[in-house]
C-alpha positions, 0 to 999 in steps of 0.5 A, spaced: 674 642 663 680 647 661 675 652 663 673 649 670 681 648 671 684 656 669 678 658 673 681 655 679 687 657 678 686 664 676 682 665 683 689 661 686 693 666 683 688 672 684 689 670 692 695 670 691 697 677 688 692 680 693 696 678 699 702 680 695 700 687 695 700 687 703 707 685 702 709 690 697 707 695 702 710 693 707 717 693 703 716 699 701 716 701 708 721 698 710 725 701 704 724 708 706 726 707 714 733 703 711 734 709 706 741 710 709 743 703 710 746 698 706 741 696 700 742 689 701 738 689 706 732 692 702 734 687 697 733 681 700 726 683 703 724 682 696 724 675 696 718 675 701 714 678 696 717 674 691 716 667 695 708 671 696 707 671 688 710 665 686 709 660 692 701 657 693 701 656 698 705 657 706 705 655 713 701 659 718 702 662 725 700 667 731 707 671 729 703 673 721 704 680 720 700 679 714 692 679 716 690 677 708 690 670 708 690 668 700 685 661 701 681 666 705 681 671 699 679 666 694 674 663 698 671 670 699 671 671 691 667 665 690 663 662 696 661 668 700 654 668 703 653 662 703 651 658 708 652 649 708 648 645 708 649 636 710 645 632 705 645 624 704 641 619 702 639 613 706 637 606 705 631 602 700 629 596 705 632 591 700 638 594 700 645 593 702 649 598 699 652 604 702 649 610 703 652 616 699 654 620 705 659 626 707 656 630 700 656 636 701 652 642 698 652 649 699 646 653 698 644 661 698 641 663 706 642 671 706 637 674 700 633 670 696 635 664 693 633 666 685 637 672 687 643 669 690 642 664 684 644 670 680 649 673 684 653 668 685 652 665 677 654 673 675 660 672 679 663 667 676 661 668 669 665 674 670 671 671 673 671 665 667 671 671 663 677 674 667 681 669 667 680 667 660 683 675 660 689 674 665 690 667 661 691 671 654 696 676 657 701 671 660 701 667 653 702 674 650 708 676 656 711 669 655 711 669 647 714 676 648 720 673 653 721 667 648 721 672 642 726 677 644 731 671 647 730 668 640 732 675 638 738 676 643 741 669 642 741 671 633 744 678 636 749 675 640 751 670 636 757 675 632 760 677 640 767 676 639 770 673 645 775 676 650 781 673 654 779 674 661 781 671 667 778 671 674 783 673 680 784 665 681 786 664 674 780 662 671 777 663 664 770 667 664 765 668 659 766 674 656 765 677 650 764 683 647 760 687 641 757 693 637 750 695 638 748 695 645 750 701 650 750 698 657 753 691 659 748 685 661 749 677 663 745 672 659 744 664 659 742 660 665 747 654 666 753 658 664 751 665 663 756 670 658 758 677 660 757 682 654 760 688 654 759 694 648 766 694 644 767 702 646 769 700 653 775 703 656 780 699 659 779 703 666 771 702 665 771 695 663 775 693 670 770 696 674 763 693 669 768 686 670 767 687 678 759 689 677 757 683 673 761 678 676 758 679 684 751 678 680 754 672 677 756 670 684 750 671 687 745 668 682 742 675 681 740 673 674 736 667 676 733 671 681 731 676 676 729 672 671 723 669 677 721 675 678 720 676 671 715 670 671 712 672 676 711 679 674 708 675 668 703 671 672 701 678 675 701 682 669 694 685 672 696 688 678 701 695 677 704 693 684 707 688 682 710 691 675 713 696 681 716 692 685 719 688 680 722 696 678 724 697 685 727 690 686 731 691 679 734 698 683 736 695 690 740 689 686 743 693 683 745 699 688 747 692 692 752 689 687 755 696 687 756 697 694 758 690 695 764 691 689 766 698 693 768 693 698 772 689 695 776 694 691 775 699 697 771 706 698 777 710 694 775 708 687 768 711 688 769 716 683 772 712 678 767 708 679 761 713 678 765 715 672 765 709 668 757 708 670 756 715 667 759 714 661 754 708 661 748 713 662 750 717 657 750 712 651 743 714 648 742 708 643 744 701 642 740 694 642 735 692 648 736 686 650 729 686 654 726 682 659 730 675 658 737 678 659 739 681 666 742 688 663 744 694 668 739 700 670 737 706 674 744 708 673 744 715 674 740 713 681 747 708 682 751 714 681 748 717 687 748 712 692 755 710 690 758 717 691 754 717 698 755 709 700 759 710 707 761 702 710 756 700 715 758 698 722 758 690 723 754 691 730 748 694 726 748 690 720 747 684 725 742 688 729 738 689 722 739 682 719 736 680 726 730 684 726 729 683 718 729 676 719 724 676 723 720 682 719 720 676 713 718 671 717 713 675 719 710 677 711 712 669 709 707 666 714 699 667 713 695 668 719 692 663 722 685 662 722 682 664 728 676 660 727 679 653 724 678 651 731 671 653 731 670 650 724 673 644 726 668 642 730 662 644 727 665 639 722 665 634 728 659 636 729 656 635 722 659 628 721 655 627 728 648 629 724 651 625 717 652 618 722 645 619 727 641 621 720 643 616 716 642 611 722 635 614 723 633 612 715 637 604 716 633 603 721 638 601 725 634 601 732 640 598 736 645 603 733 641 609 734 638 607 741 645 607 743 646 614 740 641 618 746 643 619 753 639 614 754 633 609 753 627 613 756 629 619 752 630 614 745 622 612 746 620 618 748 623 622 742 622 615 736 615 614 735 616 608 731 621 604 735 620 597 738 624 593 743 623 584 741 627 580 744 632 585 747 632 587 739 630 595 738 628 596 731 624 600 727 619 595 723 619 594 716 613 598 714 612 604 710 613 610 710 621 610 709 626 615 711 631 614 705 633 621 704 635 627 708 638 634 709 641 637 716 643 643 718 645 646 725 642 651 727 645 653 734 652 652 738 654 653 745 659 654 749 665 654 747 669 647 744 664 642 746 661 645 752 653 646 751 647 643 748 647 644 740 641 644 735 640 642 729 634 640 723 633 635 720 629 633 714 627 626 711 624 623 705 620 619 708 616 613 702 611 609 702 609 604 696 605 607 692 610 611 691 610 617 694 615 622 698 612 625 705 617 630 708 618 628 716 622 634 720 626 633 726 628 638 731 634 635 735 638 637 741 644 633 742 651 634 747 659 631 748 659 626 753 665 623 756 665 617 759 672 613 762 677 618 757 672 617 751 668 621 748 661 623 743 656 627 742 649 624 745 642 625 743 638 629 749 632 629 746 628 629 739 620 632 736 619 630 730 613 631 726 610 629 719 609 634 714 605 630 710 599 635 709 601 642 707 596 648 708 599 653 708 605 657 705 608 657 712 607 650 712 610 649 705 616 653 707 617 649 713 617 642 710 621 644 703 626 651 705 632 649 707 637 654 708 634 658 704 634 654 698 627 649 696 629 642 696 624 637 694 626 629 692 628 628 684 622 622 681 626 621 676 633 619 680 629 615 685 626 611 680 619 613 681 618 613 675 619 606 673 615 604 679 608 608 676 610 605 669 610 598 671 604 599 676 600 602 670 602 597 665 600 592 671 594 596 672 592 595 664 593 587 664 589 586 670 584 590 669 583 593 676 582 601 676 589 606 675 592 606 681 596 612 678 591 617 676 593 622 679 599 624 676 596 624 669 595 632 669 599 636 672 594 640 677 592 633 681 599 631 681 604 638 684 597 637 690 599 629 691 607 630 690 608 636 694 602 634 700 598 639 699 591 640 702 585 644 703 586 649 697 585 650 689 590 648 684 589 651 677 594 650 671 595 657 668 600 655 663 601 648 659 606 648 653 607 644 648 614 642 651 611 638 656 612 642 661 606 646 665 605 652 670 601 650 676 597 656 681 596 653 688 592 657 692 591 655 700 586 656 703 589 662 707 589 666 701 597 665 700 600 661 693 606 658 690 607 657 683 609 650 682 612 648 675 611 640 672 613 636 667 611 631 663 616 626 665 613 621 659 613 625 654 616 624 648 617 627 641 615 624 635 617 625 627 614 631 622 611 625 619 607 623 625 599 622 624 598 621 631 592 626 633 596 627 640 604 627 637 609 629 642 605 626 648 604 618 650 597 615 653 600 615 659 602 622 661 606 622 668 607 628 671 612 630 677 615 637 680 620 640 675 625 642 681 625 649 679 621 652 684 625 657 687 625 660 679 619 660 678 617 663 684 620 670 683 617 671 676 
């Protein structure tokens, strides 16, 4: 189960940092056209890419600049090429519990079955392997994170105060100390500003001025989210860069704003005290937890160029990058969420009309058909007693069913659809005969309401399978063999019970047909008019069956010994490992053992 739940969120978080890579381009790009307007600008387009890396998930909209939808990326990663198929299960005779309806179950239709079985297992053994990977390399950056601000916090704990005060007269948290070569801000709720002990008295007024806009503007909290989500997408290098970039305009943007407040004539000084800064070669690292200056030699340039931008392009541009955000921050909308929601409707139209069909609920499904002509036409068992349609009680009963569609036209709800439905249909020996439908049905309105209307139906009885085409027909749906569980159904109770009945009264085994698991693959799968022949029967009690149709084509069935049993080193029974009555049924594996 943990396995299951860091898979899925690794894939979250591999959509995620995806589309972030989109974002980031688009900043770099942005960066580079604002290259002579105030960096504040730049820095600020950072939040997207932040909101990107952090945020699961967003709105949508026509407006998206983005065109990589991260649910779309994830889906694509796990589920491409597979196509869906609508399954249920319908009602016994005697019963009055609810079908299990709206399962859904999606199987491969592109390549082979056993081929895309493989495909899809491969990628995702690889994904678990990944994600195990990534899980690892988060562990190691946040043990690291914690580590080094364990270490600062003992580092720092010698600082000695210093008797600052802010322009209203407060107290500031600043304090001075040996060992480090740049100032930095640490804590969170009540962050400290730590200066080295050999700043000038001019130096320190101008690093007091930097350090206190980031603590105004919350630069430290900003940084320290970009820090995380740096952590949760260690894996991808843009990232790790538009942390780098990200750090450089904060900065170059703090550095423009002090400009401001102590006016352009101090940019000299100002750089001066940056580079005496820049020339101090050793010193304590702080490292990622704490918000330490850098890139101030790439300062010192833009301050020495920083010109104050005039107020009309500075409204002109935030305009513009606000809606250039926006436009990152939002995903596309899904073209085709319209389309897929009425495919949806659609589908559960099928589910409702199948699931009637195996009820034999001949009011209700009469009342789904255009109308009664078209019903008696297209449901061969259908009666009318006493004003009541019904389908009788007798067998065969259609109790299982797998839907697809396998056409849609005109746009929304226009044109007629298609779809194929298979049933399960059972008798009481117990058997399985399989019943295909072929159905046509459109949206109809009547008085402001509306629904879709059966306007015609074939259906025809699989129950005597000849050929590789036939079976292919009756057992291939989407691509993927399909065929009812014995086990699960209860069959295998029944003919136990039958048997035992058989053997205490006397009369002939009704169920001799399943004692070998030739005779049993020919009666459970309908086969007809070939030669089965076992070619392999192992000591596990499974077996391999060749049939061979009477047009030359074969397939190879797998069996199973559904009573078999194993028994004790200790044993003496001359037939250990297998009881008397040996039932044999369709082990399920077709599409496996097919490729071999």
């Amino acid at each position: 189960m943990a396995k299951f739940y860091c898979g899925v969120l690794f894939y979250k978080i591999l959509g995620m940092s995806l589309t972030a890579v989109y974002c980031i381009g688009a900043v770099i790009v942005l960066r580079l056209l604002l290259k002579r307007q105030a960096k504040l600008f730049s820095y600020l387009l950072w939040s997207v890419v932040l909101f990107r890396l952090l945020c699961p998930v967003s709105f949508t909209s026509n407006y998206s600049l983005v065109r990589i939808d991260p649910a779309v990326v994830e889906e694509k990663i796990i589920y491409d090429g597979q196509e869906t198929v609508w399954q249920g299960k319908g009602y016994l005779p005697d019963e009055n519990e609810e079908a299990d309806q709206n399962s859904r179950v999606t199987e491969s239709a592109a390549t082979s079955p056993i081929e895309k079985w493989q495909a899809i297992e491969m990628l995702q053994r690889v994904l678990t392997v990944c994600a195990g990977i990534w899980l690892a390399g988060v562990a190691v950056l946040l043990g690291y994170s914690v580590w080094t601000a364990v270490r600062l916090k003992r580092f720092l704990s010698k600082a000695q105060p210093v008797a600052e005060k802010t322009d209203g007269g407060a107290k500031e948290n600043v304090y001075e100390t040996d060992g480090i070569a740049a100032p930095f801000v640490f804590g969170l709720i009540r962050p400290r500003i730590y200066l080295p002990a050999h700043l000038q008295p001019e130096e320190r007024r101008y690093v007091l001025a930097h350090e206190r806009v980031h603590i105004a503007r919350k630069d430290y909290l900003v940084k320290l989210l970009f820090w995380g989500a740096v952590c949760l997408h260690w894996f991808n290098p843009f990232v790790w860069l538009s942390f780098k970039l990200m750090e450089n305009d904060m900065e170059m943007s703090c550095d423009e704003t002090v400009l401001k407040r102590l006016g352009e004539e101090v940019k000299q000084d100002y750089s001066r005290a940056l580079l005496s800064l820049s020339c101090e070669e050793t010193g304590f690292h702080p490292g990622p937890v704490a918000f330490c200056e850098s890139g101030l030699k790439g300062r010192i340039r833009n301050i020495l160029s920083y010109k104050r931008g005039r107020i009309a392009t500075a409204a002109v541009l935030t305009a513009l990058l606000c809606a250039l955000a926006a436009g990152l921050a939002l995903n596309p909308a899904d073209k085709g969420s319209k389309q897929e929601e009425l495919t949806a409707e659609r589908l559960r139209f099928l589910d409702t009309y199948a699931n009637t069909y195996c009820e034999r609920n001949g009011d209700k499904i009469v009342g789904m058909y255009a109308d009664e002509e078209t019903a008696y036409q297209s449901l061969p068992y259908l009666d009318q007693t006493e004003g009541v349609y019904s389908f009788g009680l007798s067998s065969p009963w259609p109790n299982e069913f797998r839907c697809v569609l396998t056409e849609e036209l005109g746009a929304g709800r226009e044109g007629e659809n298609q779809a194929e439905i298979w049933y399960y249909a059972w008798t009481s020996d117990p058997h399985v005969v399989v019943w295909k439908e072929e159905l046509r049905f459109v949206w109809s309105e009547t008085e402001g309401e509306g629904n879709y209307q059966v306007t015609g139906s074939e259906l025809r009885y699989l129950d005597n399978i000849s050929s590789k085409e036939e079976f292919d027909e009756a057992y291939l749906i989407a691509g993927s063999y399909s065929f009812t569980d014995y086990v699960e159904r209860g069959f295998l109770e029944s003919i136990q019970f039958q048997t035992e009945s058989d053997r205490e009264n006397g009369g002939e085994d009704r169920n001799a047909v399943y004692r070998s698991p030739d005779t049993a693959a020919e009666w459970i799968l309908n086969l007809t008019g070939g030669s089965a022949k076992i070619s392999s029967m192992k000591s596990d009690g499974r077996a391999l069956v060749d049939y061979t149709f009477a047009d030359g084509s074969d397939v190879v069935i797998p069996m199973y010994n559904a009573a078999y049993r194993s028994t004790t080193e200790n044993s003496e029974d001359a037939d250990a490992g297998q009881t008397t009555d040996d039932v044999w049924l369709f082990d399920g594996g077709f599409e496996k053992i097919e490729k071999k």
